[in-house]
C-alpha distance (Angstrom), angle and dihedral (degrees) to the residues before:
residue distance angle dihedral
X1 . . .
X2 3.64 . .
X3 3.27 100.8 .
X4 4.17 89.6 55.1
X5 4.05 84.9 47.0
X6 3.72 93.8 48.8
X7 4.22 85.6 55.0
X8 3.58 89.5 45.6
X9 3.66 100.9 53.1
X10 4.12 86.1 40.7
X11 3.96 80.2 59.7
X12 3.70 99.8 49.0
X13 3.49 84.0 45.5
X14 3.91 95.4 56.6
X15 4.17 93.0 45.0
X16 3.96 83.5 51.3
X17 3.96 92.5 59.6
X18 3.71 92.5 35.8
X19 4.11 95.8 51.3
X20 4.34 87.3 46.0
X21 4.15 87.5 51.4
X22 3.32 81.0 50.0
X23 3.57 102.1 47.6
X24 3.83 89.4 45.0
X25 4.03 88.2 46.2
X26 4.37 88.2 64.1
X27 3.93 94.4 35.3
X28 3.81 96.8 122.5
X29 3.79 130.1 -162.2
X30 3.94 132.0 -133.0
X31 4.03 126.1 -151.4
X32 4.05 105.5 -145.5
X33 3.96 131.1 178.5
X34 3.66 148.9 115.1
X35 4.06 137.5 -87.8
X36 3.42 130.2 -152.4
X37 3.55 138.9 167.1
X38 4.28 132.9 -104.8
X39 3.98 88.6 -71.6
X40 3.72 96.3 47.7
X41 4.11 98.5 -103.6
X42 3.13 114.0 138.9
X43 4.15 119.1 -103.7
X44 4.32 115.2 -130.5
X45 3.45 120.7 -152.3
X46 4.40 102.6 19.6
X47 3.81 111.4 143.9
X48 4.08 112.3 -133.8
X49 3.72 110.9 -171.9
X50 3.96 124.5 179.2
X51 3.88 110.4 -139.0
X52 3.46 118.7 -160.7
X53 3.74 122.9 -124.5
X54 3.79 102.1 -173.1
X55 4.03 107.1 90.9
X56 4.19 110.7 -92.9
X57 3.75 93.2 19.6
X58 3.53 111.7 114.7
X59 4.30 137.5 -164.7
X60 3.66 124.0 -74.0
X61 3.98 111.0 -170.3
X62 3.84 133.8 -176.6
X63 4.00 95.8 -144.4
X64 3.91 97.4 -152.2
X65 3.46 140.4 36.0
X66 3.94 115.1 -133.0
X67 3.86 125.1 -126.0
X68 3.49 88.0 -88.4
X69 3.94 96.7 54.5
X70 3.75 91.4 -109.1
X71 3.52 137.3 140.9
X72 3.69 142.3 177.8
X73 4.23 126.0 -161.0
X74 3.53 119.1 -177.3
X75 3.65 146.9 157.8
X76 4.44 85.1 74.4
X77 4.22 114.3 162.0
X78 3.73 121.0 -145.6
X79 3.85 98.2 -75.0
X80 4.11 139.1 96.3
X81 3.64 121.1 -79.5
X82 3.37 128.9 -176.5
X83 3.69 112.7 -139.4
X84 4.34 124.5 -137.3
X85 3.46 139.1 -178.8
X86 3.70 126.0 -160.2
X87 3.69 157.2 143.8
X88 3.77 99.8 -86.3
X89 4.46 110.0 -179.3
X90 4.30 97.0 -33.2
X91 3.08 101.4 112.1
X92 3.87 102.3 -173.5
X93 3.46 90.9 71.5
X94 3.67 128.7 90.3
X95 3.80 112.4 -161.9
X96 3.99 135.4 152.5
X97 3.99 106.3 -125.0
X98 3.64 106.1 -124.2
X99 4.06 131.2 -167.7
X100 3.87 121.2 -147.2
X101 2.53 125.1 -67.0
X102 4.13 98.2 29.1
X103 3.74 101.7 -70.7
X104 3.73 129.8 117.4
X105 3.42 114.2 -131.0
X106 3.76 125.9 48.2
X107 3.76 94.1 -122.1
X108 3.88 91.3 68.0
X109 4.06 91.8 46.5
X110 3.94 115.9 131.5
X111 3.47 95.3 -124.6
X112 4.09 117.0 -121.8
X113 4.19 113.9 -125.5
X114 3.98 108.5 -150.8
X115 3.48 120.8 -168.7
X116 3.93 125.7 -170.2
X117 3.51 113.1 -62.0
X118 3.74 97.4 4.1
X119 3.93 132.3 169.7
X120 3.93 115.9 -168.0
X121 3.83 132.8 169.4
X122 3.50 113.6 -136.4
X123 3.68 112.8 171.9
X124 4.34 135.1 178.1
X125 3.57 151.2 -153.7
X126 3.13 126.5 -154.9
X127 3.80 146.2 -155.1
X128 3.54 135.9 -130.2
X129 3.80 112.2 -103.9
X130 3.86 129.8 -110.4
X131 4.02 111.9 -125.3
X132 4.04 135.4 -146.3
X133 3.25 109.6 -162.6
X134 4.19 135.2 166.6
X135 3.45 139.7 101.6
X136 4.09 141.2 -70.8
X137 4.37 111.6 -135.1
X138 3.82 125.3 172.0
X139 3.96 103.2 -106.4
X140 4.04 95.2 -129.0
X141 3.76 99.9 39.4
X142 3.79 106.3 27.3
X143 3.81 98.1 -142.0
X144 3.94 120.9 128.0
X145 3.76 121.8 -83.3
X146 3.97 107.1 -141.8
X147 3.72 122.3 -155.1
X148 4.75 99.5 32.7
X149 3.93 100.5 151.1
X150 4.29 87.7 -145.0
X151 4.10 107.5 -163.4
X152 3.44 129.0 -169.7
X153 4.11 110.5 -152.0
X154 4.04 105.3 -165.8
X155 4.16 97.2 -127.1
X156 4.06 110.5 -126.2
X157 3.78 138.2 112.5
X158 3.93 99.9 -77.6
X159 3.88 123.8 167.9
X160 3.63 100.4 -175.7
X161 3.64 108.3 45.7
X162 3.96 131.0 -45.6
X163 4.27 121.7 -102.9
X164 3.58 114.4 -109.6
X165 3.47 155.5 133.3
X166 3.93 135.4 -155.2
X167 3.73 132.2 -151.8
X168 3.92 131.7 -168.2
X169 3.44 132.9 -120.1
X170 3.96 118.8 -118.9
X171 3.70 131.6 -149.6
X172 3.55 93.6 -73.7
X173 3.62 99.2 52.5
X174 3.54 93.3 -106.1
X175 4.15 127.6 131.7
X176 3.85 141.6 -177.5
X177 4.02 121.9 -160.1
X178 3.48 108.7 -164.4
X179 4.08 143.2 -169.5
X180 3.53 96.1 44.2
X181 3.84 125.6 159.6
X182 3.77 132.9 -148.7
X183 4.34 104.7 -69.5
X184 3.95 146.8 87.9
X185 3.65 117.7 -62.0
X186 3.44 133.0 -152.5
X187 4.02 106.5 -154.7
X188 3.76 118.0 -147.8
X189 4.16 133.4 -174.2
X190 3.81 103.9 -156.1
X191 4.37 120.6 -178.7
X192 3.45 127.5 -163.2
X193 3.87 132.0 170.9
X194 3.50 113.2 12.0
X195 4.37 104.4 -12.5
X196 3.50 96.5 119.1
X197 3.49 96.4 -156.9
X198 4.07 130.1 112.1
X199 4.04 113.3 -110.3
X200 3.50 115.5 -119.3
X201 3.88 134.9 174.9
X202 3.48 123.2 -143.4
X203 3.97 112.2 -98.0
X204 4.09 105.2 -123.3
X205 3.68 129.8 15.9
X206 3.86 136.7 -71.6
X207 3.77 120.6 -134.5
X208 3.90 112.7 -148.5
X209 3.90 128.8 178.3
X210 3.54 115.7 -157.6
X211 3.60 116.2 -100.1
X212 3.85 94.4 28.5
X213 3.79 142.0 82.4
X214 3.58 143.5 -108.4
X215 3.65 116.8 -172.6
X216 3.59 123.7 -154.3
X217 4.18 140.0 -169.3
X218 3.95 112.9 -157.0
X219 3.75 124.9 178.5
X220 3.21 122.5 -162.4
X221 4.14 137.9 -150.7
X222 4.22 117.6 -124.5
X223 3.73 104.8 -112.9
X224 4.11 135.4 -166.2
X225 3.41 123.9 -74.9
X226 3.75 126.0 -149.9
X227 3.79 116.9 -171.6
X228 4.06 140.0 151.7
X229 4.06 138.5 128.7
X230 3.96 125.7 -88.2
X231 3.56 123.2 -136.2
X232 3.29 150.3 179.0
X233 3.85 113.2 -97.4
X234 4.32 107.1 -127.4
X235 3.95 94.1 16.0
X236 3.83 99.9 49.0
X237 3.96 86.8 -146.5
X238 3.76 118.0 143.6
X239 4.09 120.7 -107.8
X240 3.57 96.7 -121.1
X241 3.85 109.1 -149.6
X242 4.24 95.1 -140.7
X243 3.77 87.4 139.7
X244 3.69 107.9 43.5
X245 2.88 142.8 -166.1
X246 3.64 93.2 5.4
X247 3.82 108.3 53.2
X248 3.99 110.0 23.4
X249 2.89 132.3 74.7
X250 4.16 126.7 -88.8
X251 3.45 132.7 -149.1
X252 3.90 128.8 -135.5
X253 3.57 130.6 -154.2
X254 4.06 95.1 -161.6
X255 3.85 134.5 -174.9
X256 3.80 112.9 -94.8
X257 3.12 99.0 -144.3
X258 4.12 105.3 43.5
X259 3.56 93.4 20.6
X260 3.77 90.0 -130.5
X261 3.95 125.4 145.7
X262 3.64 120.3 -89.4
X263 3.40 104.2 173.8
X264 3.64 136.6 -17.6
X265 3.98 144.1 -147.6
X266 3.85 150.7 165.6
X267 3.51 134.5 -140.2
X268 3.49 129.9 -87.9
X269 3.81 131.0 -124.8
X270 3.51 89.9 -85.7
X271 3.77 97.3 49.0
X272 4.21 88.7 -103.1
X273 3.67 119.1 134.5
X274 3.37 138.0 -170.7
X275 3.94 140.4 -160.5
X276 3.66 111.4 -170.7
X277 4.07 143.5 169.2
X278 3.83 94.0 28.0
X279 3.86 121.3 158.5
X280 3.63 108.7 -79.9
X281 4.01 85.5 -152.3
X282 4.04 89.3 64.5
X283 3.63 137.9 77.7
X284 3.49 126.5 -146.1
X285 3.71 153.2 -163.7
X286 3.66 122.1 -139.7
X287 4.23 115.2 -119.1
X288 4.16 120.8 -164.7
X289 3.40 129.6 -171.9
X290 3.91 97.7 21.0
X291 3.33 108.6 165.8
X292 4.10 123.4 -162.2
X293 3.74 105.3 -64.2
X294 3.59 125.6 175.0
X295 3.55 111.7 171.7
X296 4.00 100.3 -25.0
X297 4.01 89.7 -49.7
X298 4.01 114.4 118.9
X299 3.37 110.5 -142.3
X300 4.28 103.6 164.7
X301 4.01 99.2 27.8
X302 3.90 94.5 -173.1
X303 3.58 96.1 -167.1
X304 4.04 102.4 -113.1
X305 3.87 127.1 112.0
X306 3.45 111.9 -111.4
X307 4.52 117.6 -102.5
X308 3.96 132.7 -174.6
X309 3.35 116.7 -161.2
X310 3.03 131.4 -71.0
X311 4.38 87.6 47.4
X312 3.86 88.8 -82.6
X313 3.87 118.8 131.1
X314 4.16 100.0 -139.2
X315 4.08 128.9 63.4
X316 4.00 85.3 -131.0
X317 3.72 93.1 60.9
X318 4.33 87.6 42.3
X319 3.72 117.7 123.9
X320 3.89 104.6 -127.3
X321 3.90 134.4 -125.5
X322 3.83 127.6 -141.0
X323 4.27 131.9 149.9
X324 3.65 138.4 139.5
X325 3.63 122.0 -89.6
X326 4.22 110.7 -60.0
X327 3.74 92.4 33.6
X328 3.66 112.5 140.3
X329 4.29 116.9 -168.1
X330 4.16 97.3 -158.9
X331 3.46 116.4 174.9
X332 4.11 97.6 45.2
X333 3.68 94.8 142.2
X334 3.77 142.6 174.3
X335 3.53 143.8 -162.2
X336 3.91 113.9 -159.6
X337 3.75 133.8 -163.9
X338 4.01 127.4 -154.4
X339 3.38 121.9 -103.6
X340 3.30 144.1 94.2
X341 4.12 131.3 -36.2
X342 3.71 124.3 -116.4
X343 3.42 113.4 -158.5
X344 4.23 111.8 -128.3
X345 3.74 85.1 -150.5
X346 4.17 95.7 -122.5
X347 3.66 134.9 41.0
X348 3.83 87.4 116.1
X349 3.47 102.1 92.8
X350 4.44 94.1 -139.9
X351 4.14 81.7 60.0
X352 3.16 99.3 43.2
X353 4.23 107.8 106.6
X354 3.50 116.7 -126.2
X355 3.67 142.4 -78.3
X356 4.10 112.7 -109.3
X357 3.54 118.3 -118.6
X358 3.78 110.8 -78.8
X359 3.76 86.4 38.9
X360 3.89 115.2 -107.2
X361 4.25 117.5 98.8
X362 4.19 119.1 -152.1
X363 3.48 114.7 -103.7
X364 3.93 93.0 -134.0
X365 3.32 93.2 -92.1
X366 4.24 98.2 -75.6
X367 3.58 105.9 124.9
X368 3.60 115.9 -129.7
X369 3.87 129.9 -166.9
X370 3.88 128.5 -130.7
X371 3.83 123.4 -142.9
X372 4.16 111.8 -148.3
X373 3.32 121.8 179.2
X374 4.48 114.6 -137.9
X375 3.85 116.4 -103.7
X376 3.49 122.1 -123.4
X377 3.79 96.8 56.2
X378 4.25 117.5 132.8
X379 3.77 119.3 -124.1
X380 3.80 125.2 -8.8
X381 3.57 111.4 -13.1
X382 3.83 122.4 -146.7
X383 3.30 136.7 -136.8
X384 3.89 120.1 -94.8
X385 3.31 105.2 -88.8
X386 3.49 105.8 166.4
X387 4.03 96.7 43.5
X388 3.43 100.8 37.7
X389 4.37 110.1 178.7
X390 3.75 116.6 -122.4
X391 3.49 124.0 -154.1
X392 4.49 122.8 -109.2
X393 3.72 94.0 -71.1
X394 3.78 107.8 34.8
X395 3.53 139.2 64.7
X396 3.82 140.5 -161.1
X397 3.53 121.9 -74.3
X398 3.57 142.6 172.4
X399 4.38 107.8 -115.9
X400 3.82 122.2 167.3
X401 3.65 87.1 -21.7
X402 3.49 105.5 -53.7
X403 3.88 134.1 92.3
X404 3.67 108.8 -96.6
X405 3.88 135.7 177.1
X406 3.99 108.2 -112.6
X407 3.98 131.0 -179.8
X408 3.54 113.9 -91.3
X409 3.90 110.4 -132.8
X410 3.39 128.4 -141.0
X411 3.61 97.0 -90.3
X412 3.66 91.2 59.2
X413 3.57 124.6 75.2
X414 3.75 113.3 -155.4
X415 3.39 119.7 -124.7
């Protein structure tokens, strides 16, 4: 009898030491302090996020400063952090994002050592920011462009991510990008959804000095605009893009002669798309269902089989796009299936092969058919509707009330 209580005590013993390691193991730290601005004041509403350093150790962040300039992270593992402090959505306030312990970019952060249960005091200052500020005008007519996304990129040799910040242009085509410190810019005028304009950077540098203001006048050339609904093929429902990027399907305008990616986008929520501010000088076939490729891997299958307009499954059987600047294609639908993707083996512009010398490639023979819109039209034009151009093989035809391309037959002749 003693000799079994003597074991068990030596076993309650053991599980005691092993559940304190244990308890010491999960203790977790937390970084605290204050930020205030030039004058000492403290700063509401600065995000401060600890980013871990050590591999599988992620970010904790307090998202907003209180009145008082102070903020609390916790829940830290033993690791390194580095510790920053900027503007993160407000955007009445003007700030310089700063890493501990003063510097500017996160590469030159002091890193932060936490130990288990760990309370430090890391506190900042920071500057006013610089400003570029101006307005966005269509180059022919002069009126405002509503709706450019203008970033400033601070120019240096960065590995883990560049400094920046973007602003938006407003009804009047005018834009403020705020919370920059002392550097060289590079200025760029980015559209998305509907902005029908071509994205251009500005062609040298901008110097800025935090706390003053650069103003800047950008005009910018009417593009082609690519735009239509998905569905589902059998049902007719729309693919409603709830989970994008990641899960729906996107839509490529690519290069028809490399194949390559121009521009890219996903559906909306009411399975509408659109492709705007592409090169009027290109022409282009029409990719759905492209899921995230990066050099042949799949990294967001969304579950559809792959279409090029019109409903054929290769880019060499793809009817192509081309117009002059303002041209919008409406109407360039699809109807997908589920299945599996096949890979068309380019699209990504580093796997794409090529061009010959003398710089045109051979389509393998299929012959495929370009759309152009006629010059000399006012406003937006829109894509031929009511003479639609089929491909060697089909013809026009009336389907669910619009103008389609069907196979001919033998007992047709195409014209």
């Amino acid at each position: 009898m003693r000799r079994g209580r003597r074991l068990g005590l030596a076993a309650l013993c053991a599980l005691a030491a092993l559940f304190l390691a244990g308890s010491a193991a999960a203790a977790t730290g937390e970084i605290h302090g204050k930020v205030t601005d030039h004058l000492g004041e403290p700063i509401e509403g600065i995000t401060v996020c600890a980013e871990g350093l050590t591999p599988l150790v992620g970010s904790e962040c307090d998202w907003t400063t209180d009145a008082d300039g102070k903020y609390s992270i916790g829940g830290l593992k033993e690791a390194f952090y580095r510790v920053g402090f900027h503007v993160e959505s407000n955007h009445s306030l003007n700030y310089v994002q700063q890493w501990y312990n003063g510097k500017a970019h996160p590469e030159e952060a002091d890193p932060v050592e936490m130990t288990a249960g760990e309370s430090k005091e890391i506190n900042a200052q920071l500057q006013t920011g610089g400003e570029i500020r101006g307005t966005v005008a269509d180059l022919k007519t002069g009126l405002p462009i509503e709706g450019v996304q203008v970033c400033a990129q601070m120019i240096g040799f960065f590995q883990t991510g560049e400094v920046g910040y973007c602003g938006l242009s407003d009804p009047t085509g005018k834009f403020t990008v705020k919370n920059l410190g002392t550097g060289q810019y590079r200025l760029e005028f980015r559209t998305e959804g509907h902005v029908n304009y071509v994205e251009e950077q500005l062609p040298g540098p901008i110097s800025v000095t935090a706390g003053g203001a650069i103003e800047v006048e950008a005009h910018l050339v009417p593009g082609i605009e690519i735009e239509g609904t998905l569905t589902e093929a059998g049902t007719g429902t729309p693919i409603v893009g709830l989970l994008a990027p990641y899960s729906v399907p996107a839509i490529c305008a690519l290069n028809s002669v490399t194949q390559a990616r121009v521009k890219c986008a996903t559906v909306e929520s009411d399975g509408q798309y659109a492709i705007a501010g592409l090169p009027s000088a290109g022409t282009y076939a029409v990719s759905f269902a492209v899921d995230g490729v990066e050099e042949g891997f799949d990294l967001h299958p969304d579950g559809y089989v792959r279409r090029y307009w019109q409903e054929v499954p290769s880019f060499n059987e793809a009817t192509l796009l081309a117009g002059t600047g303002g041209t919008v294609f409406d109407e360039i639908d699809a109807a997908l299936t589920k299945g599996e993707e096949v890979f068309p083996n380019c699209e990504v512009q580093s796997a794409c092969p090529q061009l010959p010398s003398g710089g045109s490639s051979s389509s393998g023979g299929a012959i495929t058919t370009i759309v152009t819109t006629l010059p000399g039209r006012k406003g937006p034009a829109r894509s031929p509707k009511q003479s639609p151009k089929c491909k060697r093989g089909f013809r026009r035809a009336m389907k669910s009330g619009r103008a389609r391309c069907a196979k001919v037959s033998k007992k047709h002749k195409h014209g």
